[in-house]
Backbone as CSV, one residue per row, in Angstrom:
resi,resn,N_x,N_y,N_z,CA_x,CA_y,CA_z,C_x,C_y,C_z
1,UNK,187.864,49.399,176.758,186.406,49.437,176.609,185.980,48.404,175.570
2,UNK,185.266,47.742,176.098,184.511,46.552,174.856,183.801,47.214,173.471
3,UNK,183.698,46.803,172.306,182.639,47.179,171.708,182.069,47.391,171.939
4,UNK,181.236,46.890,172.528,179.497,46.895,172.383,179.429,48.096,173.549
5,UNK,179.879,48.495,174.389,180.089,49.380,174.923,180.621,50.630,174.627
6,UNK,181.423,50.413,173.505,181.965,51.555,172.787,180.993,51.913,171.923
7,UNK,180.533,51.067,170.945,179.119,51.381,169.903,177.909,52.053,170.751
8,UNK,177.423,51.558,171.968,176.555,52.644,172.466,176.918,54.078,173.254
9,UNK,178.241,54.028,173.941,178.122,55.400,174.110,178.576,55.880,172.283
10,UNK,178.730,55.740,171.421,178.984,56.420,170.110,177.367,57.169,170.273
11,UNK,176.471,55.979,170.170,175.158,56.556,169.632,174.689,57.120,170.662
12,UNK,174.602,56.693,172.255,174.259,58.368,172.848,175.237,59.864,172.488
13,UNK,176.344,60.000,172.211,176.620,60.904,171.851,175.817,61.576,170.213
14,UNK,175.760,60.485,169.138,175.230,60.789,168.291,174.017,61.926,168.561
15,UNK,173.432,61.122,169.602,171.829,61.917,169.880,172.013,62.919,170.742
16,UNK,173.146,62.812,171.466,172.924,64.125,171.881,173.280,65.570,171.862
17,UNK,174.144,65.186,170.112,174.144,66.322,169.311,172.984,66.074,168.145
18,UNK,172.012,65.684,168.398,170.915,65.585,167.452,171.370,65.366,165.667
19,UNK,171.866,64.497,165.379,172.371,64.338,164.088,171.534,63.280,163.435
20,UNK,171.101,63.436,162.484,169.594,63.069,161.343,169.995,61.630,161.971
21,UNK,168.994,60.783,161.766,168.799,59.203,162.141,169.108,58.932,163.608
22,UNK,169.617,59.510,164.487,170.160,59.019,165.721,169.413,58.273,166.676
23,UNK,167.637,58.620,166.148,166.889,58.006,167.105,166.656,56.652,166.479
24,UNK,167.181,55.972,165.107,166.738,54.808,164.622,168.254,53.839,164.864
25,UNK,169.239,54.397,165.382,170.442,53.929,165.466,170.497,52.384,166.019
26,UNK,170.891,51.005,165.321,171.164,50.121,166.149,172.387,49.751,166.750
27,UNK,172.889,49.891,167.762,174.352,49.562,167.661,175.104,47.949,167.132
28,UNK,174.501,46.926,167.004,174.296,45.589,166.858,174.000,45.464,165.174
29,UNK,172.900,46.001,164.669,173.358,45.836,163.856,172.084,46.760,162.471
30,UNK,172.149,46.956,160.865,171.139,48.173,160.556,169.691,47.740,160.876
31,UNK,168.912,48.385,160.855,167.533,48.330,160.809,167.272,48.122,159.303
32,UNK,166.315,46.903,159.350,166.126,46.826,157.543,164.810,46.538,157.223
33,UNK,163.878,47.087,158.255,162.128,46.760,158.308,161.692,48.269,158.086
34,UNK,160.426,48.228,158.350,159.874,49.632,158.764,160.195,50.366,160.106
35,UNK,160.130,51.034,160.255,160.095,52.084,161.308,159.073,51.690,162.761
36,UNK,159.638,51.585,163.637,159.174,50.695,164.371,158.216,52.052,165.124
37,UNK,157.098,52.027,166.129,155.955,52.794,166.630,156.878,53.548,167.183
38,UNK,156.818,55.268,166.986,157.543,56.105,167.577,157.114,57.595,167.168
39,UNK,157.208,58.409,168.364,156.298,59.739,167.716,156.355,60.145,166.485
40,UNK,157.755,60.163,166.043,159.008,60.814,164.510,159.753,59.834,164.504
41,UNK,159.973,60.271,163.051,160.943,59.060,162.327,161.753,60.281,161.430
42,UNK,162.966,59.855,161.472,163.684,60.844,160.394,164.427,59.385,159.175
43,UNK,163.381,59.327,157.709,164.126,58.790,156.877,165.569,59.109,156.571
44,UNK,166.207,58.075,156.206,167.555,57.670,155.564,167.951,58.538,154.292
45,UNK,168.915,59.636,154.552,169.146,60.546,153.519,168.818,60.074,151.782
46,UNK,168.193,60.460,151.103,167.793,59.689,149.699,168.570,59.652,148.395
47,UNK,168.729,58.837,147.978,169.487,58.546,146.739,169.597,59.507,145.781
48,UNK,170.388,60.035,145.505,170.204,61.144,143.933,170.927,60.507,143.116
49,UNK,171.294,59.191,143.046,171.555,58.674,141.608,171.619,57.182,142.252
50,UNK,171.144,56.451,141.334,170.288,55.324,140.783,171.704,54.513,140.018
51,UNK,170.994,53.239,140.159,171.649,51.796,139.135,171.181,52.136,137.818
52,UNK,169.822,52.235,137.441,169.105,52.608,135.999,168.853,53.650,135.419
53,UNK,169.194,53.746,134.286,168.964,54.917,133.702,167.065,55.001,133.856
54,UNK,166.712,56.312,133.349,165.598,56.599,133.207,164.068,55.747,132.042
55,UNK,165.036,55.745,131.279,164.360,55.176,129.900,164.200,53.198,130.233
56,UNK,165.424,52.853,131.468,165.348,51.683,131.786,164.023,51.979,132.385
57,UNK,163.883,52.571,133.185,162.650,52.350,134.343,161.477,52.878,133.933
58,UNK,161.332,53.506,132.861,160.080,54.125,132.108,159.668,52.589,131.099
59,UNK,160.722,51.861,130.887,160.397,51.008,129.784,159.747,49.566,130.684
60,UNK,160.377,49.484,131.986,159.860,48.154,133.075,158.824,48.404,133.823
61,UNK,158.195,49.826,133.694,156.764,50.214,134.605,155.983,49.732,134.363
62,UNK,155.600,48.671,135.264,154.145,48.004,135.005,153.192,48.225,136.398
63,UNK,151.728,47.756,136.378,151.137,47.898,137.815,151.097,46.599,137.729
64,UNK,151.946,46.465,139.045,152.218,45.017,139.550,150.743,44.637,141.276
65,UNK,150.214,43.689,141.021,149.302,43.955,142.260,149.797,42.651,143.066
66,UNK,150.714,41.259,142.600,151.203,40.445,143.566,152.193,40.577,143.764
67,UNK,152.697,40.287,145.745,153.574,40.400,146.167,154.065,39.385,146.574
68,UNK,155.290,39.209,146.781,156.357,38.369,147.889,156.375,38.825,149.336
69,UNK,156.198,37.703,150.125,156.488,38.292,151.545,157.884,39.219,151.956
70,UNK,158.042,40.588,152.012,159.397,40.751,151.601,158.812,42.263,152.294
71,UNK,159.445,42.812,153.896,159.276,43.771,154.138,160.064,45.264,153.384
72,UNK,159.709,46.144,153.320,160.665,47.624,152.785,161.244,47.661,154.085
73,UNK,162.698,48.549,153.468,163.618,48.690,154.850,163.220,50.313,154.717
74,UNK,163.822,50.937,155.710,163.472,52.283,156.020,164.617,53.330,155.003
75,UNK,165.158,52.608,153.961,165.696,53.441,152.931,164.301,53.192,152.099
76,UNK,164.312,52.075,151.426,163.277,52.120,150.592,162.167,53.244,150.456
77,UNK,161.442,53.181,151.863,160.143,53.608,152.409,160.802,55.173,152.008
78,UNK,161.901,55.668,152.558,161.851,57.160,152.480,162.277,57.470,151.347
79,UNK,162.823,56.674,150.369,162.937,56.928,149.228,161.490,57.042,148.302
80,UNK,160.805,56.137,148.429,159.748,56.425,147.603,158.940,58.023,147.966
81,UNK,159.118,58.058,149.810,158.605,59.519,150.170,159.145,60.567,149.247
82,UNK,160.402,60.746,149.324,160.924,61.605,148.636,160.734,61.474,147.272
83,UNK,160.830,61.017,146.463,160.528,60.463,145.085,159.073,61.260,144.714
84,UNK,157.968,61.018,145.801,157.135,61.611,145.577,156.697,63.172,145.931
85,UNK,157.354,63.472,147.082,156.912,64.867,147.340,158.480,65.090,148.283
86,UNK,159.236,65.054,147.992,160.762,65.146,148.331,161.241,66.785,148.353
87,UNK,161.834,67.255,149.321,162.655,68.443,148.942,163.567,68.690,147.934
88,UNK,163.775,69.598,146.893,164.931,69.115,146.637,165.936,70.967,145.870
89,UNK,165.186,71.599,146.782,165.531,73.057,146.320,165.551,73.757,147.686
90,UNK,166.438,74.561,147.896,166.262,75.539,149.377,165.043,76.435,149.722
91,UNK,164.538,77.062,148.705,163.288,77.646,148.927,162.283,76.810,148.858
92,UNK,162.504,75.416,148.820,161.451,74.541,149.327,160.607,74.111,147.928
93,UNK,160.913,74.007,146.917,160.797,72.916,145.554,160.841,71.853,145.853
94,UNK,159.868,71.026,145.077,160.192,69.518,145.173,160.142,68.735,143.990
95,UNK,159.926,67.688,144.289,160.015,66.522,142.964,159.039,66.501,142.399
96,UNK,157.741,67.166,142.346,156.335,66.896,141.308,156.334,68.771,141.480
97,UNK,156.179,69.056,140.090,155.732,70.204,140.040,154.262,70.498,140.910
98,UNK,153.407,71.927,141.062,152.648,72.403,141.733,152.453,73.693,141.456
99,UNK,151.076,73.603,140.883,150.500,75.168,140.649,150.736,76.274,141.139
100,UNK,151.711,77.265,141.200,151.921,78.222,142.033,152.551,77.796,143.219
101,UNK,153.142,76.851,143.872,154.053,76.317,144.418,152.991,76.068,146.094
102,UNK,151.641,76.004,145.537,150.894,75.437,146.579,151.061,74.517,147.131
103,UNK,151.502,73.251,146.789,151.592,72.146,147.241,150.430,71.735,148.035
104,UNK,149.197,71.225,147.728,148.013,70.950,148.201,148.221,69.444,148.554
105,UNK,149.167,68.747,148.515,149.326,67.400,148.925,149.737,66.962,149.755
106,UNK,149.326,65.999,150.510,149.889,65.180,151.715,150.053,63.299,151.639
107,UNK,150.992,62.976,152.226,151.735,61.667,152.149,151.643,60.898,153.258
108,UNK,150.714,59.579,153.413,150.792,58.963,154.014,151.168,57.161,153.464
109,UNK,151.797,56.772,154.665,152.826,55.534,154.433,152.120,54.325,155.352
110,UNK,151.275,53.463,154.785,150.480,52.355,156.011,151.639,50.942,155.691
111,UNK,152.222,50.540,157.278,152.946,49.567,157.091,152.869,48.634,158.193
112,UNK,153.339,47.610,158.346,153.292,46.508,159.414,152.767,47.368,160.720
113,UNK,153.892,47.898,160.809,154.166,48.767,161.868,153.744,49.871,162.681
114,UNK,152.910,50.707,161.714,151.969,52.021,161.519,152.292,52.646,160.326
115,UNK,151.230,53.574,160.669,150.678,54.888,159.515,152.032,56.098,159.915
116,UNK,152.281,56.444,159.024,152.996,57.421,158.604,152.565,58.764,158.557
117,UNK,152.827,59.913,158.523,152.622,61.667,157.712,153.622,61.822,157.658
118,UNK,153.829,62.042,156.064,155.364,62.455,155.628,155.580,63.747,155.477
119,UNK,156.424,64.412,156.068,156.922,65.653,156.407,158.188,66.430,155.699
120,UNK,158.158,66.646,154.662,158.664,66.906,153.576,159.941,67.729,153.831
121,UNK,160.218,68.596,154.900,160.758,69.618,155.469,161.323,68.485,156.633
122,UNK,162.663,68.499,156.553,163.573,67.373,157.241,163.546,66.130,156.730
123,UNK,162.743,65.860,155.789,162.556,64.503,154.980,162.510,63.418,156.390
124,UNK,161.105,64.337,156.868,160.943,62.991,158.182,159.168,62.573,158.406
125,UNK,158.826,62.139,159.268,157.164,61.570,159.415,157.064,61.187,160.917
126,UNK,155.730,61.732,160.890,155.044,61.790,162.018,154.126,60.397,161.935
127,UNK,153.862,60.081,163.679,153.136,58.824,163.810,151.990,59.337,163.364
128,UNK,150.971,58.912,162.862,149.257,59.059,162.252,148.847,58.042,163.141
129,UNK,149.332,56.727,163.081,148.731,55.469,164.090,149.258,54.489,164.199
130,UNK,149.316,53.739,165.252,149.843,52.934,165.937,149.633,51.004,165.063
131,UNK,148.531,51.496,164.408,148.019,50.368,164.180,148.059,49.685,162.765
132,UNK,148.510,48.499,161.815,148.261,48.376,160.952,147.139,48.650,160.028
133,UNK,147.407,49.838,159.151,145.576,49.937,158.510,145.505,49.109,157.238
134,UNK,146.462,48.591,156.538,146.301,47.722,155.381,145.208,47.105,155.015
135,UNK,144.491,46.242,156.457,143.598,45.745,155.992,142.386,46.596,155.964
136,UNK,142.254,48.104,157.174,141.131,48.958,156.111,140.790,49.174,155.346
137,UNK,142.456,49.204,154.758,142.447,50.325,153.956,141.917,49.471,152.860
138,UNK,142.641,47.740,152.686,141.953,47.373,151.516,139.995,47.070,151.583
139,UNK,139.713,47.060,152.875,138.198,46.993,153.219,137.446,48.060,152.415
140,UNK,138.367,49.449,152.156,137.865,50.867,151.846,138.370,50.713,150.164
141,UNK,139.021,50.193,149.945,140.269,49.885,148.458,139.030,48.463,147.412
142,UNK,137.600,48.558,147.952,137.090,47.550,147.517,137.500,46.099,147.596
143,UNK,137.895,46.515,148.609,138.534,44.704,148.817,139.866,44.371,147.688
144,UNK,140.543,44.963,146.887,141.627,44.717,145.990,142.566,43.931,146.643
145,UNK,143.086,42.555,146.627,143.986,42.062,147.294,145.461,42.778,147.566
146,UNK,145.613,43.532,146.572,147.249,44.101,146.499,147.340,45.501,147.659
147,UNK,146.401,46.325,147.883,146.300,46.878,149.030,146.784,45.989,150.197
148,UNK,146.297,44.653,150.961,146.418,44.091,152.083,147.574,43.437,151.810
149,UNK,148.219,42.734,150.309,149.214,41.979,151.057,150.626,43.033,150.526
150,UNK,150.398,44.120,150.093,151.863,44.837,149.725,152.606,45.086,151.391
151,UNK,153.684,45.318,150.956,154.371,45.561,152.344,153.789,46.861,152.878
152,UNK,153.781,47.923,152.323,153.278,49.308,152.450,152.165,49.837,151.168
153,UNK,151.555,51.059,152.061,150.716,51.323,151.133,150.761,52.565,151.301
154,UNK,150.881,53.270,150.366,151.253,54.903,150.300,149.729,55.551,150.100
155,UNK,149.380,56.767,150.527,148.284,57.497,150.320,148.599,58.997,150.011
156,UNK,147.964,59.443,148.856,148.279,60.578,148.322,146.586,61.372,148.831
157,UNK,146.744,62.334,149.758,145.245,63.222,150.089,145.905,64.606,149.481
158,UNK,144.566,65.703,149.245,144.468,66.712,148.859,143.940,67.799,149.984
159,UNK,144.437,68.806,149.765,143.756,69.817,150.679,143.610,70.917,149.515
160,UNK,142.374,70.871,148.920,141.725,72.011,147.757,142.245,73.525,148.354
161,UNK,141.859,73.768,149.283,141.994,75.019,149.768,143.236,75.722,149.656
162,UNK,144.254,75.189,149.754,145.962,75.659,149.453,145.827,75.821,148.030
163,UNK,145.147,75.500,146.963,145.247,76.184,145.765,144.285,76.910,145.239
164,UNK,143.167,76.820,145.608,141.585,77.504,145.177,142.005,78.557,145.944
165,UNK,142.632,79.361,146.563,142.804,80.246,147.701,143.481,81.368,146.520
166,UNK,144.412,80.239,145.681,145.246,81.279,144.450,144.729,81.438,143.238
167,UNK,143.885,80.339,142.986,142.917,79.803,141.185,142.117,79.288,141.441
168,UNK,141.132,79.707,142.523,140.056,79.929,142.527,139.115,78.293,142.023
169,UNK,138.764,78.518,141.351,137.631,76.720,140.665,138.440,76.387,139.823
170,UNK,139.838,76.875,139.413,140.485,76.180,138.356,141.073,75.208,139.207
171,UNK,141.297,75.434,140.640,142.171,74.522,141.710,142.201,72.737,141.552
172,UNK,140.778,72.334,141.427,141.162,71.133,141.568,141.928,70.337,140.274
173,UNK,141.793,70.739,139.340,142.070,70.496,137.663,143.416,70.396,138.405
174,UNK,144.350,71.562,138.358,145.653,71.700,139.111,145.997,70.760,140.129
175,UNK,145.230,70.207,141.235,145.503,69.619,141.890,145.395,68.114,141.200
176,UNK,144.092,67.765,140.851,144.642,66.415,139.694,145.370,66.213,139.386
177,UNK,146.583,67.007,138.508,147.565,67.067,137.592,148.301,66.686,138.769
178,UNK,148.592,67.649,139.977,150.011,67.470,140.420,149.867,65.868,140.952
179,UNK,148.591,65.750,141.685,148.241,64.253,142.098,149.356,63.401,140.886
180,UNK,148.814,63.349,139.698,149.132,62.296,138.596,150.816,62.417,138.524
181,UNK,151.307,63.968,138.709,152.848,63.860,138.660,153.767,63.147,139.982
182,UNK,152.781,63.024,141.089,153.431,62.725,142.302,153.219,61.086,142.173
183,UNK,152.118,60.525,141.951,152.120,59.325,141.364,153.098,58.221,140.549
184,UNK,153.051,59.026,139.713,154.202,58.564,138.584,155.441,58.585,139.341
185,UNK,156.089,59.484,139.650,157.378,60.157,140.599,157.768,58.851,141.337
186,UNK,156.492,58.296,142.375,156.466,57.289,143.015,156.587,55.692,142.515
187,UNK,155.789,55.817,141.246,155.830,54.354,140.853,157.188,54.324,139.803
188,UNK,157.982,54.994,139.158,158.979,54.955,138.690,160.213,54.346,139.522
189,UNK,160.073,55.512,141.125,160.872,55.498,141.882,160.998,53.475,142.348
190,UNK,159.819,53.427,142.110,159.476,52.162,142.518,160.377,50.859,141.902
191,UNK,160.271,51.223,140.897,160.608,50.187,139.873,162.169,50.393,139.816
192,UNK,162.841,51.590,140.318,163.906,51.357,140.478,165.037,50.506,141.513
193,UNK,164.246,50.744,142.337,164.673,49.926,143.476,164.079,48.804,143.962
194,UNK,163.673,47.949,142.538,163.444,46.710,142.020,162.120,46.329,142.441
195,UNK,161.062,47.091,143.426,159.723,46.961,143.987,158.702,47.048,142.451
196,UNK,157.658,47.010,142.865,156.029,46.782,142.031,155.753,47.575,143.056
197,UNK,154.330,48.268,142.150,153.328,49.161,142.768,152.319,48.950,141.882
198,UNK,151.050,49.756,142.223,150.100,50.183,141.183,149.092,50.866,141.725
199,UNK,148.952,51.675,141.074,148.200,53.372,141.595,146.719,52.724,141.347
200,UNK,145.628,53.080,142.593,144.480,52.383,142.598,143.677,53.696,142.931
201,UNK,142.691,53.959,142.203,141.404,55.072,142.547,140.070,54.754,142.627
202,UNK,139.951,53.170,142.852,138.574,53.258,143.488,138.528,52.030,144.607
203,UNK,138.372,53.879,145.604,138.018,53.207,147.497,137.037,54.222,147.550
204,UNK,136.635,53.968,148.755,135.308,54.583,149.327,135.930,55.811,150.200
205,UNK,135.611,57.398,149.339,136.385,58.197,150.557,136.445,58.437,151.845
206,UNK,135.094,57.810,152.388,135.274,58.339,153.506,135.892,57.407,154.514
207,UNK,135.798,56.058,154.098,136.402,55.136,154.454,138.030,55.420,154.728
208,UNK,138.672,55.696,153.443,139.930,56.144,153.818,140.174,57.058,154.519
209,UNK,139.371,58.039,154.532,139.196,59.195,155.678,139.378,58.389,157.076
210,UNK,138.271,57.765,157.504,138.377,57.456,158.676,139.512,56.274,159.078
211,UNK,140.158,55.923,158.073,140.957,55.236,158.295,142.570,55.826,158.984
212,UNK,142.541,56.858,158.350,143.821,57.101,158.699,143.408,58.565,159.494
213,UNK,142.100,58.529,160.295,141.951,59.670,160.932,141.654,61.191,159.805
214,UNK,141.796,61.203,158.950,141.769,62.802,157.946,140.983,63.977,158.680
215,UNK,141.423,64.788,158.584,140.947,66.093,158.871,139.486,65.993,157.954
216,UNK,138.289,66.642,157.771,137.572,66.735,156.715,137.567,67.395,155.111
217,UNK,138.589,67.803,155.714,138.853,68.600,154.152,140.254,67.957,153.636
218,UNK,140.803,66.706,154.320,141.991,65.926,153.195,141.007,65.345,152.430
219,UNK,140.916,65.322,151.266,140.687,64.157,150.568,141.141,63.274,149.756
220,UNK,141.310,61.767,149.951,142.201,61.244,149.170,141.929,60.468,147.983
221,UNK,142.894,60.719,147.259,142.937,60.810,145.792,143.499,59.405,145.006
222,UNK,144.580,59.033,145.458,145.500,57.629,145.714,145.578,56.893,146.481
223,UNK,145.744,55.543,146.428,146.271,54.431,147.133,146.816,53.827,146.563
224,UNK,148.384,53.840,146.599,149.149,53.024,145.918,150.026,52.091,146.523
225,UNK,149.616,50.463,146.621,150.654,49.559,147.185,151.623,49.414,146.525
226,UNK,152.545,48.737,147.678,154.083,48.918,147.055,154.317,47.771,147.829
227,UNK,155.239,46.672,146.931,155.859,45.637,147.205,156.549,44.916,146.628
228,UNK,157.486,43.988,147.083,158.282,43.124,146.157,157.730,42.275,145.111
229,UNK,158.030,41.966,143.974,157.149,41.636,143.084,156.996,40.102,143.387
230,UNK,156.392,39.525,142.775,155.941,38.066,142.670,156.381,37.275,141.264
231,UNK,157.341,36.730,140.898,157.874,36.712,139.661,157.243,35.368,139.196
């Protein structure tokens, strides 16, 4: 049997014991872009230990807004997912604390390729859209150049109701906070795996709303591009 013949029946068998990544499998050779248009995507199992210590990457955090033409590969991308709202406990804990373990947050990923919903539970994402929103999004981002030319652009929305349901009008205060811890989580994560980011809060909400489709009651809170830096 030839290779290349041997490498694909490997990966139909892969898939058809359903084993994490099987649908991103190349037999030829890795995938090192975004996630190409597809209902689900299951990210690349995530790093739990790092090149840099902590105090390295707390001390190199800057908000970087120019980029290099330089796509994220689909470790990157699910690393920063996880980084920000990541599993990382069996009863379903994650990486940014949360008021009463509401978790009022949702994760979206805008890239060449499409929009993302990151799905925290399998550390995987659903299609949102087919279509590059970068440049909405920076249309909605006040025109900020670093929105349109980062490789990706992450969106942090809120759903009030998953915590006002438990604390009542203290909810959004709570939800701020966790916003700011999932943030950070992300732009640290960032800087480790040698990327620039910088957390941006003034777009037009409804703009981002309609950008990435939102229910009426997401509202989003963040837009943070992410890209190779510009040295």
């Amino acid at each position: 049997m030839k290779r290349r013949q041997f490498v694909t029946l490997l990966a139909r068998v892969l898939a058809l014991f359903g084993l994490p990544g099987c649908a991103t499998v190349q037999p030829t050779k890795p995938q090192a872009t975004a996630p190409s248009v597809q209902g689900e995507v299951t990210w690349p199992a995530p790093r739990l230990q790092g090149e840099s210590s902590l105090e390295a990457v707390l001390s190199l955090r800057r908000s970087v807004r120019e980029y290099v033409d330089h796509a994220l590969s689909l470790a990157e991308i699910g690393q920063l997912l996880w980084a920000a709202q990541g599993i990382t406990a069996s009863w379903g804990g994650r990486t940014a604390p949360s008021a009463g373990a509401t978790y009022p947050l949702e994760m979206y990923v805008a890239t060449p390729q499409g929009c993302y919903h990151y799905l925290p539970r399998g550390h995987k994402a659903e299609l949102a859209s087919k279509n590059d929103l970068r440049e909405t999004l920076w249309d909605a981002g006040l025109r900020q150049d670093a929105i349109r030319n980062a490789a990706a652009v992450f969106v942090i929305a809120a759903i009030y109701e998953r915590t006002s349901g438990r604390y009542g009008d203290r909810a959004p205060q709570y939800v701020h906070l966790e916003a700011g811890h999932v943030a950070q989580n992300l732009l640290l994560q960032a800087v480790a795996l040698g990327l620039g980011a910088v957390p941006i809060g003034a777009f037009y909400d409804e703009k981002v709303q309609a950008a990435l489709a939102l229910p009426a009651n997401y509202k989003p809170l963040y837009l943070i591009p992410v890209g190779k830096p510009k040295l």
